[in-house]
C-alpha positions as CSV (number, residue, x, y, z in Angstrom):
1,X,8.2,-3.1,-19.3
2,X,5.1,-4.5,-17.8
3,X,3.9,-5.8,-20.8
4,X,7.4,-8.1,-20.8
5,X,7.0,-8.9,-17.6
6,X,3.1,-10.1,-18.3
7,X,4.6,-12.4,-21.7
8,X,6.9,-14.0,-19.7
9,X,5.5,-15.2,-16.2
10,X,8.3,-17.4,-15.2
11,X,11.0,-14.3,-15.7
12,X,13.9,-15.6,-13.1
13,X,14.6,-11.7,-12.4
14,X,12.0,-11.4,-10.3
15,X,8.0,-11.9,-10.9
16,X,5.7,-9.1,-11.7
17,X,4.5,-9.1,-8.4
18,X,7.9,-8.4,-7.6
19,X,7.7,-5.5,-10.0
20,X,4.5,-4.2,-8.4
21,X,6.1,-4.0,-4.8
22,X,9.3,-1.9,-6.2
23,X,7.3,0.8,-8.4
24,X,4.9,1.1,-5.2
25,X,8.1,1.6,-3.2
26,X,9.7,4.0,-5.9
27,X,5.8,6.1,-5.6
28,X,6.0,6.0,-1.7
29,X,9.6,7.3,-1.4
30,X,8.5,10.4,-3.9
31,X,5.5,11.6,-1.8
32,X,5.4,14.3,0.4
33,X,5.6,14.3,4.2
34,X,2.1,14.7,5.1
35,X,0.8,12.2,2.5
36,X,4.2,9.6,3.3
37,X,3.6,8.8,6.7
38,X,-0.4,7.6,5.6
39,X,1.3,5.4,2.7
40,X,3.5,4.0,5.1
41,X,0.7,2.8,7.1
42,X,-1.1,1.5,4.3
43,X,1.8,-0.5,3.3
44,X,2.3,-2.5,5.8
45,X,-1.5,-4.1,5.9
46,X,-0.9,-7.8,5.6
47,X,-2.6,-10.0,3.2
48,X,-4.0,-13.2,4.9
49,X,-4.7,-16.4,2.4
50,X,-7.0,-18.9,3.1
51,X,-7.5,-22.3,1.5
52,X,-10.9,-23.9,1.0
53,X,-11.7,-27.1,2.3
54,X,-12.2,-30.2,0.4
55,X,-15.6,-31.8,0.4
């Protein structure tokens, strides 16, 4: 399934960064308690983009 996802980049299901955040949903649900709650954390870092300046 990746593979398809990776030969077709403009998929209108939904991207494969899309796909990425579900599976790593799917893997977060299925761990155990002790390890879930660290996941959890981890999941909700944020991602901060920054744009360079023009010269």
């Amino acid at each position: 399934f990746e593979s398809y996802l990776r030969s077709f980049p403009l998929c209108p299901v939904f991207s494969y960064i899309r796909y990425s955040q579900i599976c790593a949903q799917v893997v977060r649900a299925a761990m155990k308690p002790q390890y879930k709650a660290e996941a959890e954390r981890a999941a909700m870092a944020t991602v901060k983009t920054v744009k360079p300046k023009k010269e």
